[in-house]
FIKOLZA-1660 file (N, C-alpha, C; in steps of 0.1 Angstrom, whole numbers, plus 5000, padded with zeros to 4 digits):
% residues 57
   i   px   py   pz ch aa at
   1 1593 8075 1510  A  X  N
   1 1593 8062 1503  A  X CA
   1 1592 8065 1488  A  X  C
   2 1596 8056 1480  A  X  N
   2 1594 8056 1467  A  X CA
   2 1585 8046 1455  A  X  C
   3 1579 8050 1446  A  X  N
   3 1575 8039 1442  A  X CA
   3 1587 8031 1426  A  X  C
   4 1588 8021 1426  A  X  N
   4 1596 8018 1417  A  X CA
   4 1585 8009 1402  A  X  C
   5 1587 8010 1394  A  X  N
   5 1584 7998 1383  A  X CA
   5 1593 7998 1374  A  X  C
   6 1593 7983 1369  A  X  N
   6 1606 7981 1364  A  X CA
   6 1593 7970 1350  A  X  C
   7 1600 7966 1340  A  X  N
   7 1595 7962 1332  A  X CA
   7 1602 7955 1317  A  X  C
   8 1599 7947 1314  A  X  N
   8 1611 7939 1301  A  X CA
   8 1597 7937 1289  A  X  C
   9 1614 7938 1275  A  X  N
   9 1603 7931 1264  A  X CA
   9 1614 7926 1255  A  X  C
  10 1611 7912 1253  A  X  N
  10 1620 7904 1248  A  X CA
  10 1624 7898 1258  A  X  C
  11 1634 7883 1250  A  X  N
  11 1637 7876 1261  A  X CA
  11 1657 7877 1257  A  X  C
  12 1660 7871 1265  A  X  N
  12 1671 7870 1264  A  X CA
  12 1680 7852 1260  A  X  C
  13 1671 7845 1255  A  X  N
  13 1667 7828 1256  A  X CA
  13 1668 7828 1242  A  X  C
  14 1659 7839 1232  A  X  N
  14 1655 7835 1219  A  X CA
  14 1667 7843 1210  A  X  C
  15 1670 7828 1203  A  X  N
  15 1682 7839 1191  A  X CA
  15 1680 7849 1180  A  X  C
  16 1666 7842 1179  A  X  N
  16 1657 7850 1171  A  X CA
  16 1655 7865 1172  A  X  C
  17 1657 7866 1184  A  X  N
  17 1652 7882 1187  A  X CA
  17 1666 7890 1195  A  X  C
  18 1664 7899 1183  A  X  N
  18 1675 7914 1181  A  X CA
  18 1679 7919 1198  A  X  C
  19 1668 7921 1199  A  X  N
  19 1666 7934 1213  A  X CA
  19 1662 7930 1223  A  X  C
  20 1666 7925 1238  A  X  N
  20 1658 7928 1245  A  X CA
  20 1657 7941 1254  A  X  C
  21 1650 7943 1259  A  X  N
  21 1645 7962 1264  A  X CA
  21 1645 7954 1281  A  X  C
  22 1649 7965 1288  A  X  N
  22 1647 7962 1306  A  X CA
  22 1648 7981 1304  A  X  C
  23 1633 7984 1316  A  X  N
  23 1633 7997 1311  A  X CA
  23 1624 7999 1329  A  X  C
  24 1627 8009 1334  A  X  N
  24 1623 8014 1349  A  X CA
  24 1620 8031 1348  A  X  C
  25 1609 8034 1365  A  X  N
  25 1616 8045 1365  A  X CA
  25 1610 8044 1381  A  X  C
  26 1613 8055 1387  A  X  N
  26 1610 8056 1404  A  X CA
  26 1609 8072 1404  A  X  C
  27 1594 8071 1412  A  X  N
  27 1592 8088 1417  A  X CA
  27 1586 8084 1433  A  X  C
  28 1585 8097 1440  A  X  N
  28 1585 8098 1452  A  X CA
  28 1572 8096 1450  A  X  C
  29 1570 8089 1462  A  X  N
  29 1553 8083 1468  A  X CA
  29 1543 8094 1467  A  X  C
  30 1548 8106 1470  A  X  N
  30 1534 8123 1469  A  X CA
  30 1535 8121 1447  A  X  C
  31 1545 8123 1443  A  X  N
  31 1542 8118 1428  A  X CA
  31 1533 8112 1422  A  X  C
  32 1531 8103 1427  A  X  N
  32 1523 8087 1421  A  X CA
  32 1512 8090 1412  A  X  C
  33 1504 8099 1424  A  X  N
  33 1486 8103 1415  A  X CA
  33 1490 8111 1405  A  X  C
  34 1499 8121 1403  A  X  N
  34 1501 8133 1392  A  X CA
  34 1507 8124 1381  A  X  C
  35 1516 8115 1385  A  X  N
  35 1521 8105 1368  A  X CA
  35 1509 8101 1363  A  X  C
  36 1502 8093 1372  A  X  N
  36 1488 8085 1370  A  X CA
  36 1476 8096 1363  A  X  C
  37 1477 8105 1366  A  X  N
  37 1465 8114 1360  A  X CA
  37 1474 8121 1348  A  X  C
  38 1488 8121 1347  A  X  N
  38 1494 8128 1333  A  X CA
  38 1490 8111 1320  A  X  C
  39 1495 8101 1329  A  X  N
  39 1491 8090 1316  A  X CA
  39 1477 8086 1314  A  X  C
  40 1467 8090 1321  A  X  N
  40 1451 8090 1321  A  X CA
  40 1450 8101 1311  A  X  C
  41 1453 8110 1312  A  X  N
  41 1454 8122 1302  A  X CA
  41 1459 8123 1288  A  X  C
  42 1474 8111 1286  A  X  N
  42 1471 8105 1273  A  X CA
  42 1467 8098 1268  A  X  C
  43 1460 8089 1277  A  X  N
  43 1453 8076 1275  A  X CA
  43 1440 8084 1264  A  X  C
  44 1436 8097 1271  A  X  N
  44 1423 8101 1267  A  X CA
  44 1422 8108 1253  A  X  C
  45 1430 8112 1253  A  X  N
  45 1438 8117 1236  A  X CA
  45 1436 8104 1223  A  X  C
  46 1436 8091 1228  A  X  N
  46 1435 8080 1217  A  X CA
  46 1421 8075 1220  A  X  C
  47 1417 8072 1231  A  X  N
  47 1406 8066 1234  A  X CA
  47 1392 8074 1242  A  X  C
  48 1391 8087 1239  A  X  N
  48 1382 8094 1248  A  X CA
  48 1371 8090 1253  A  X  C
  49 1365 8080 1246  A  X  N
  49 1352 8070 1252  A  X CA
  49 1353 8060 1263  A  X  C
  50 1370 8057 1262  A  X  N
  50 1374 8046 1274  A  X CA
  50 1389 8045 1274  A  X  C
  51 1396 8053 1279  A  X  N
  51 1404 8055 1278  A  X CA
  51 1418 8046 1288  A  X  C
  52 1405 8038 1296  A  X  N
  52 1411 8027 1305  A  X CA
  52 1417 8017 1296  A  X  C
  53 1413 8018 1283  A  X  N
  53 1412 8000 1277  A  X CA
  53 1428 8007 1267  A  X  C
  54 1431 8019 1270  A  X  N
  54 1441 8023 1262  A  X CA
  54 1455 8016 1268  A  X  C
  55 1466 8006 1260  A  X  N
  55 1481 8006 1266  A  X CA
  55 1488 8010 1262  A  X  C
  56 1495 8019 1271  A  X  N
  56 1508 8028 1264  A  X CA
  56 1521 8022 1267  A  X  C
  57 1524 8020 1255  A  X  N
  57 1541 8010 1256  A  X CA
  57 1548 8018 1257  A  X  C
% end
């Protein structure tokens, strides 16, 4: 099995706005925890005290 996330920024409605972004990626289900503990790992690099409250765009 795979896990998938898919994710947008911008709308496609507003004339105002240049860009919109649609941006994904999919890794195998044994994957999951190693992505998850490699972005915990940069989370902890900006926020070492709480590194939960860190979002990485």
């Amino acid at each position: 099995m795979y896990l998938l996330y898919v994710d947008e920024s911008g709308t496609t409605h507003d004339p105002n706005q240049q860009y919109f972004v649609l941006a994904g990626f999919c890794v195998f289900e044994r994957q999951g925890y190693w992505v998850a503990k490699e972005l915990d790992d940069i989370a902890a690099r900006f926020d070492p005290a709480d590194p939960a409250a860190v979002e990485l765009p």
